[in-house]
Structure formats: C-alpha cells, structure tokens
N, C-alpha and C positions, 0 to 999 in steps of 0.2 A: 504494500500500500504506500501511496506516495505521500511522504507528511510535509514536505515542500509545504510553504505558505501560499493560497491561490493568489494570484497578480489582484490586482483593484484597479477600478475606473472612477477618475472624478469627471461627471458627467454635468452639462450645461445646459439650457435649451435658452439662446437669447431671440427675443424679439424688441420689435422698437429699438434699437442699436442709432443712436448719436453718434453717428461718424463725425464726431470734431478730434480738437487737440488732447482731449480725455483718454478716451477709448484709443487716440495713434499712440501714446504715452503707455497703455497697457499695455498693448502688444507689443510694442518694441521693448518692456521691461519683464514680461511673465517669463520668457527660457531662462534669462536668468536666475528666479525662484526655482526651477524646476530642478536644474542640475545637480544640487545637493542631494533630492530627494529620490533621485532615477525618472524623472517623471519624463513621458515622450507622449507628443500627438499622434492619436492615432485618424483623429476626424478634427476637422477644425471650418467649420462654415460649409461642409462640401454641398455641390448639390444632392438637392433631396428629389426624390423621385417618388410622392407618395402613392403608399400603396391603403390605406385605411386612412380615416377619418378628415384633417385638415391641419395641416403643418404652414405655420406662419412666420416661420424664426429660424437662428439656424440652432446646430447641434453641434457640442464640443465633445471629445472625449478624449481624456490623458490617462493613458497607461503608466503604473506603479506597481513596483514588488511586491507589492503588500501592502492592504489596506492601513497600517501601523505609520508607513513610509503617505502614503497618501492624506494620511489626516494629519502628520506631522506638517508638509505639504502647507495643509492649507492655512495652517494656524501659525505659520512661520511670523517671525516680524519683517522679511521680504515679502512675503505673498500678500499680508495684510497691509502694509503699505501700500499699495495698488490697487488691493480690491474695491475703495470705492472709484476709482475711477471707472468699471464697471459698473459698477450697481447704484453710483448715480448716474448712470449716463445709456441705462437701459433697461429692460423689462426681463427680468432672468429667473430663472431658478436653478439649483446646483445640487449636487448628493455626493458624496462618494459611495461608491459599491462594491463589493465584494467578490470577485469572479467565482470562477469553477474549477475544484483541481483537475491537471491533467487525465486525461480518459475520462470523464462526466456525463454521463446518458442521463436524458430527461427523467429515466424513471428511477431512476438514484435519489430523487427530489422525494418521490412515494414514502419511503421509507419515513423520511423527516416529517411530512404533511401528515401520515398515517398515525404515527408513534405521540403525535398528540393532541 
C-alpha cells in the first residue's frame, strides 16, 4: 500500500476579474510565493469548454505535495501579502483539496461513504 502523502490542489474559480494594476501586480508576484512551497500550475485561466450547467469565470488550479505544503502555501506572509490584491479586485472563491493516492478507483470512495 502506498503511504506517500496524496498531492493537493488549491483551487480558484474567478469571475469579474479587474484587469488593472492590482490583479498585473498578482501575477507577476504569486511564482514567487509558490516556490518554497513546490506549488506549480497546473490550469490557470485556460479555456473552458463547458460541458454542464454555466461557467462564467475562469478556473485556477496549483498542484502541491501535500495538502500540509498547500495550506502552509496559502497562509505564508508572501502569499498573504498579495492576496488582497485579488480579492479586492475580483469575485472568487478558493479551497485547497486533497487529491487521491496513487492507483485510486472511484469505488475505493465506497468503503469510506459506507463505513459511516
């Protein structure tokens, strides 16, 4: 059994995005929060091609080692220096998540849903 820590995602969904001097100031400063912590883009605005409901915004998503390394991440005093120039300067919600270990079948999930 693999006891590995599963990877984690801190996940974004922005809409209404203020493209001014705020939001250019994010971007050009978040890789640098990131590299302490292993964190890499895996999705960053791309296009969306939906397939359900209605998508208005984009979608971020940063890959980390471990949810540990991810929440350390976000609670940095680099990352939180920047974070408002997001979140005043746009309509977002954010998570970090948990991935799946290696070899993960949907009904792997069973067990945990069932047991209680």
């Amino acid at each position: 059994m693999n006891t590995t820590a599963p990877k984690a995602y801190a996940l974004a969904y922005l809409r209404e995005v203020d493209l001014g001097p705020e939001i250019v100031e994010y971007i050009e400063r978040i890789d640098e929060t990131l590299a302490p912590y292993g964190g890499r883009f895996l999705v960053h605005g791309g296009r969306i091609t939906p397939a359900e409901g209605e998508w208005d915004g984009d979608i971020v998503i940063i890959e980390f080692p471990s949810a540990a390394a991810a929440e350390e991440w976000y609670a940095s005093p680099g990352y939180q220096a920047i974070l408002p120039l997001r979140t005043e300067h746009s309509q977002s919600i954010a998570a970090v998540v948990e991935g799946v270990p290696e070899g993960y079948r949907a009904v792997d999930k069973l067990a945990v849903l069932l047991a209680g």
